[in-house]
Each structure stands twice: as structure tokens, then as C-alpha cells.
MIDREN-197428 format. One record per residue (C-alpha): x, z, y. Coordinates in nm, 3 decimals. Example, Ala and Ser with C-alpha at 12.3 -4.5 7.8 and 13.67 -1.06 7.14 Angstrom:
<rs>
- 1.230 | 0.780 | -0.450 $
- 1.367 | 0.714 | -0.106 $
</rs>
This chain:
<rs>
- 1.187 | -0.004 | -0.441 $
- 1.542 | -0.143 | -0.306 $
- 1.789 | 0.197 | -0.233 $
- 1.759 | 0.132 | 0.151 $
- 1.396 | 0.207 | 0.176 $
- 1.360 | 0.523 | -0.055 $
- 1.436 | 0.708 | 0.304 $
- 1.235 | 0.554 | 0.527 $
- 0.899 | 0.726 | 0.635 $
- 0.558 | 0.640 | 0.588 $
- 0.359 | 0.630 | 0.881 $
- -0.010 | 0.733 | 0.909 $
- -0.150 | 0.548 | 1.167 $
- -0.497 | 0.662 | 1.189 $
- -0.573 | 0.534 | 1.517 $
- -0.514 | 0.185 | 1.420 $
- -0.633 | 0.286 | 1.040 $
- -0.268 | 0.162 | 0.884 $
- -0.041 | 0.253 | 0.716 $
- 0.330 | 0.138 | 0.853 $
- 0.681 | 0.133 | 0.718 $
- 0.927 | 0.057 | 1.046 $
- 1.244 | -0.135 | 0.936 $
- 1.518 | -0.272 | 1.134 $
- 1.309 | -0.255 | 1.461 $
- 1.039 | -0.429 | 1.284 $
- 0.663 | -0.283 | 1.132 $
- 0.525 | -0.383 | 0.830 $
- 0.153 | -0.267 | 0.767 $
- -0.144 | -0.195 | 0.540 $
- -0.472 | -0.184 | 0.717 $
- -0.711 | 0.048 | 0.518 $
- -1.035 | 0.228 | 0.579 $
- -1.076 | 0.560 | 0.456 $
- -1.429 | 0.676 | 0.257 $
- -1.395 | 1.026 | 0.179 $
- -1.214 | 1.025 | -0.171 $
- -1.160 | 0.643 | -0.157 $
- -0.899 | 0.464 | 0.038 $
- -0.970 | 0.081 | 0.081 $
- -0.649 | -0.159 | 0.143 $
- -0.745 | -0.463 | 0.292 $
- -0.461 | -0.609 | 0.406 $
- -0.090 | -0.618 | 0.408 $
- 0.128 | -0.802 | 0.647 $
- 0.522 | -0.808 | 0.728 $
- 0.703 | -0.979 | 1.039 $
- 0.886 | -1.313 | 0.905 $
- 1.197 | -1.112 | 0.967 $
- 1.128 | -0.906 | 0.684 $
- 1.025 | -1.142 | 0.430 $
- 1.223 | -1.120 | 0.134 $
- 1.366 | -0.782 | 0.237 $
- 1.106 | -0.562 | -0.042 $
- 0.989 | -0.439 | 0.333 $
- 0.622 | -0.523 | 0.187 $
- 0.669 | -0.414 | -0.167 $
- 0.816 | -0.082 | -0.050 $
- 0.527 | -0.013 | 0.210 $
- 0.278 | -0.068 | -0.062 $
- 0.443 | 0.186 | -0.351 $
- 0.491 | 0.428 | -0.041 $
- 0.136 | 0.445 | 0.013 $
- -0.016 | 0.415 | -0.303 $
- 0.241 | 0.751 | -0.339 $
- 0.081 | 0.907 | -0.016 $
- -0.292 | 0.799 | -0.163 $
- -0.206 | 0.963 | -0.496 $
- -0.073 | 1.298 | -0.345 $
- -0.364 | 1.301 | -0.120 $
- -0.592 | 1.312 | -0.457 $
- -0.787 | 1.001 | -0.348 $
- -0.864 | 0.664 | -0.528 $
- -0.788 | 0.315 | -0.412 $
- -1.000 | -0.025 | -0.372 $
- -0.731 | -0.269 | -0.371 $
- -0.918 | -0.543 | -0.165 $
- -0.569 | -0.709 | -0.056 $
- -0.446 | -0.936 | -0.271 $
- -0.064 | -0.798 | -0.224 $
- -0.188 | -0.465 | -0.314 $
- -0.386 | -0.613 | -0.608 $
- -0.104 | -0.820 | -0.768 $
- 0.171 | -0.491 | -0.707 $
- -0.073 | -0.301 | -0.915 $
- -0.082 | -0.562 | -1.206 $
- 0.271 | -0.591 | -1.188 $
- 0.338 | -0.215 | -1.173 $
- 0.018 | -0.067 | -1.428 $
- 0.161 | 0.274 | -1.347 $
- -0.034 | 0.253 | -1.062 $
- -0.376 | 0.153 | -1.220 $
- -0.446 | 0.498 | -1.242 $
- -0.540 | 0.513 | -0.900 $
- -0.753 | 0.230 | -0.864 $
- -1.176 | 0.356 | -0.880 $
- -1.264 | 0.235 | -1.194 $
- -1.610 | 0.135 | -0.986 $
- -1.379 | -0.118 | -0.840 $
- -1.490 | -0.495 | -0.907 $
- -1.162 | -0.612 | -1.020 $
- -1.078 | -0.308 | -1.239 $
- -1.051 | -0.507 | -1.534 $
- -0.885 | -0.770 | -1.431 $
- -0.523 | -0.509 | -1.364 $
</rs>
């Protein structure tokens, strides 16, 4: 994650069930829907402003951090989320190994 977005918080949004990363006036977010121990991502979207910024890439190792403190497995349905993992295999440890694409990270 690029230096300037180490302090930025993670925002909860339960009401809209997202998660949301607020940078330079501007919200990236991770819709998700929440099964008990499970945490499903289903998709990731930044403003065109903050393409290229690692706005996206930093909301999605902030809340893969928040699942994983939260003691809860993810089901990486968005394919952002799903190629981050790959890329970063640290993270596989979250994933439900039930998931259908467990394999393939």
C-alpha cells in the first residue's frame, strides 16, 4: 500500500453494506454482504479520479485487514478482490476454502 494511504480510515458502512476508503474528496468502495463468519465481496469500484492512485488496491488490503481481525472468512466474488489475493497469497488464508475458486489463488 502507497505511504499516503497507510493513515487513512476504513469505513464500515453497514447501511449501504460497504466498505469505503475516502480520498481526496473522493470514495472508493467494496460492496459486501455479511453471513455470520463469512464476508462476501462482490464488488469494488473507484471514481475515475482515483484510478491509478492504489485508492482501490489500498481499500481492498484495508479490508481484507478489518475481515481478518474480525476472525471471519472471505468469498472473493469480485474479480479485483480475486486477482489482489493471487497477487498477494498472504492473503489466501482468509479466503473459505468452500469457496469455488479456492484453487485457482
Amino acid at each position: 500500500m502507497k505511504p499516503e494511504f497507510e493513515n487513512i480510515p476504513l469505513v464500515n458502512n453497514e447501511e449501504k453494506k460497504r466498505f469505503e476508503l475516502e480520498y481526496k474528496g473522493e470514495i472508493a468502495f467494496i460492496n459486501y454482504g455479511d453471513f455470520g463468519n463469512q464476508v462476501a465481496l462482490v464488488h469494488t469500484e473507484a471514481p475515475k479520479e482515483l484510478q491509478g492512485t492504489g485508492a482501490a488496491q489500498a481499500l481492498v488490503e484495508k479490508t481484507l485487514a478489518y475481515i481478518d481481525h474480525e476472525g471471519k472468512k472471505v468469498l472473493p466474488y469480485c474479480p479485483y478482490v480475486f486477482a489482489f489475493i493471487k497477487r498477494h497469497p498472504e492473503w489466501k488464508h482468509l479466503v473459505d476454502e468452500l469457496f469455488v475458486g479456492f484453487d485457482q489463488l
